[in-house]
N, C-alpha and C positions, 0 to 999 in steps of 0.2 A: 159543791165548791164552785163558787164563781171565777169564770175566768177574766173577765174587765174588773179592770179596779174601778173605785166607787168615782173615781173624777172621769174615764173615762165613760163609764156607763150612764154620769148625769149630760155628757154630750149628744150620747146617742139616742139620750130619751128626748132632750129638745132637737132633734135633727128626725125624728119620728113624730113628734107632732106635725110636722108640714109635711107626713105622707098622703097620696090622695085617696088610690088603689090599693087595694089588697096582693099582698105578692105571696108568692109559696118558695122556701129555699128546700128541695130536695136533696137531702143527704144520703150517698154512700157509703155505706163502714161496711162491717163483716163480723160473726160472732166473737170470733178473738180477734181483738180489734190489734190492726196497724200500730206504729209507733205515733202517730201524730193523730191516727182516725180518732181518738178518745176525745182531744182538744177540740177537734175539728166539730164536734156533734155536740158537746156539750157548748162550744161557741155560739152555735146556732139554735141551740137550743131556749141559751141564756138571750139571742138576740128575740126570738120571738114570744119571748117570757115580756119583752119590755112593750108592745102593743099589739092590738088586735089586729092593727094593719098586716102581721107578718104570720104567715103561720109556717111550722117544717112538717117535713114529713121523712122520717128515718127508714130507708131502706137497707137489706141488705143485699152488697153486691152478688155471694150465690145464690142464696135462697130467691130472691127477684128477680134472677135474670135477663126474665122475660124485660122487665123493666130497664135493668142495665143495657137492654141491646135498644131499648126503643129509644132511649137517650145516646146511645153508642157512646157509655160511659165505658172505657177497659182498665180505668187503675183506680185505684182509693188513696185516699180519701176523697173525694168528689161532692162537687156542691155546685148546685143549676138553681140559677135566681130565675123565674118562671114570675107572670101573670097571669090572663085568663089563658095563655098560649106559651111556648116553649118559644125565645128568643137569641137562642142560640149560646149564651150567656154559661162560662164553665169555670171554674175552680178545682185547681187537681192541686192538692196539697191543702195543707191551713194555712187558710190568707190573715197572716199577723204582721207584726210590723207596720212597712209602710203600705201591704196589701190588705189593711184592714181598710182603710180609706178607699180601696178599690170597690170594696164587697159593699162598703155604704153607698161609695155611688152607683155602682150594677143596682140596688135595691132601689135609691129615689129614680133612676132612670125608666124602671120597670114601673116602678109606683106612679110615674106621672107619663105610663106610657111616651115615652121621648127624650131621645138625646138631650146632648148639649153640644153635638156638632153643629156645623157653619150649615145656614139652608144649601150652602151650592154642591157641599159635602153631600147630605142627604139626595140633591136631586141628580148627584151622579150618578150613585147607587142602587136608583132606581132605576136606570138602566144596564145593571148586569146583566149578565144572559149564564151565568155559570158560576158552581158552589167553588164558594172559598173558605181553605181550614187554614185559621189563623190560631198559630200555638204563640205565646209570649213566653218566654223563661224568665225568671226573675230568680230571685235571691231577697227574706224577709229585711234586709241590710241597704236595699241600693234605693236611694232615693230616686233616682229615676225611670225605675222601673213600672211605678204605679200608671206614670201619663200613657206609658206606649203598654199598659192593660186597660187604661181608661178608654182610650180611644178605640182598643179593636173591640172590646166592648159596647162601644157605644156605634160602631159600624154595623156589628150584630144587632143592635135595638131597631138600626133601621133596617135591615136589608134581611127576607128570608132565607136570602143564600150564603148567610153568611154564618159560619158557628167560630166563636173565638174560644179559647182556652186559657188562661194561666192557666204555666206549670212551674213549679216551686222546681227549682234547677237540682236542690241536694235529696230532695226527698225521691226523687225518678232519676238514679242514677243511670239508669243504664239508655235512656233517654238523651241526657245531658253528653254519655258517651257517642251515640248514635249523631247528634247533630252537631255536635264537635262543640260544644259549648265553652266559651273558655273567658268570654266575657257577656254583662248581660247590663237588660235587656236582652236578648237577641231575637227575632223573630223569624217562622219559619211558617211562608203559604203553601200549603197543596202540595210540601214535598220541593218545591222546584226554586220557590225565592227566599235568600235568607237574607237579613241585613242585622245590624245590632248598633245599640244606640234608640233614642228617644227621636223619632222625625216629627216636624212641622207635620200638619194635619193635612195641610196638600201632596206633602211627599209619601205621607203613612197611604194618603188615598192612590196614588200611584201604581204605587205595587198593588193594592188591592184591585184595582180596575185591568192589571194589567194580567195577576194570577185569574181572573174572573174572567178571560176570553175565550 
């Protein structure tokens, strides 16, 4: 069963011609799959059906482990857009809606090894001195939720210290509990900084420079 309808998947095949690199989307499910893990694996299954640029590779989160901890994956459904390297790049729920357009650009970002932040972005970045865990909440509904996953995304493409997350807000409830979630966007660094709302790429960089001290 296909999960793109046929107008969306003749998009994604001309948006896959201009891949450069080869990318790998690692997926977590489990033998009795999750409520969404099903979606989530045949999505990426069906994406790397459409060129050789894309390959997956289906894990399971007990059986693997070893591999769940080397990703420091701890929920499912999960999905890490990877190159010849691990960029920190995460997906915890099925990125649909408006976060399918996230996971295309996580995949040409990785494919053409590099962002599409500002060079002064990038050569901020390059001076951190310490790990930032950048979680995004979204909701597959909110329009605005996609730029502020694009961006901590694309902070992780540049920076090794940096791992970003989406996290689909309804499917981790008890997440959404934990960080008082009540409207989204919302973002949450290291535990210590939260804001919510979609920021300028100077102000998103901000908090990042500043949880990274």
């Amino acid at each position: 069963m296909a999960i793109l309808s046929e107008e969306v998947r003749q998009k994604v095949e001309d948006t896959f011609r201009g891949l450069k690199e080869g990318l790998n989307l690692v997926v977590f499910t489990q033998e009795f799959e999750c409520p969404t893990c099903e979606d989530n694996r045949m999505l990426m299954e069906e994406l790397s059906s459409i060129t050789n640029k894309v390959r997956v590779e289906v894990l399971d989160f007990v059986r693997d482990k070893e591999k769940a901890d080397y990703y420091k994956v701890d929920k499912i459904p999960a999905t890490i857009v990877e190159g010849e390297k691990d960029y920190g790049i995460r997906f915890y729920g099925i990125p649909g809606g408006y976060e399918f357009a996230s996971l295309i650009h996580a995949m040409k970002m990785v494919s053409f090894r590099s962002s599409t932040l500002s060079t002064e972005t990038k050569e901020q970045l390059k001076t951190m001195s310490n790990p930032v865990h950048i979680q995004v909440f979204v909701t597959l509904t909110c329009p605005y939720c996609s730029t502020a996953v694009q961006m901590a995304h694309g902070m992780a493409m540049e920076s090794p210290l940096i791992t970003s997350d989406m996290v689909e807000a309804t499917e981790f409830p008890h997440l959404t509990h934990k960080y008082n979630v009540s409207a989204v966007p919302k973002v949450v660094m290291n535990e210590a900084i939260e804001f919510e709302g979609a920021l300028p790429e100077s102000e998103f960089l901000k908090h990042v420079m500043t949880a990274g001290r």
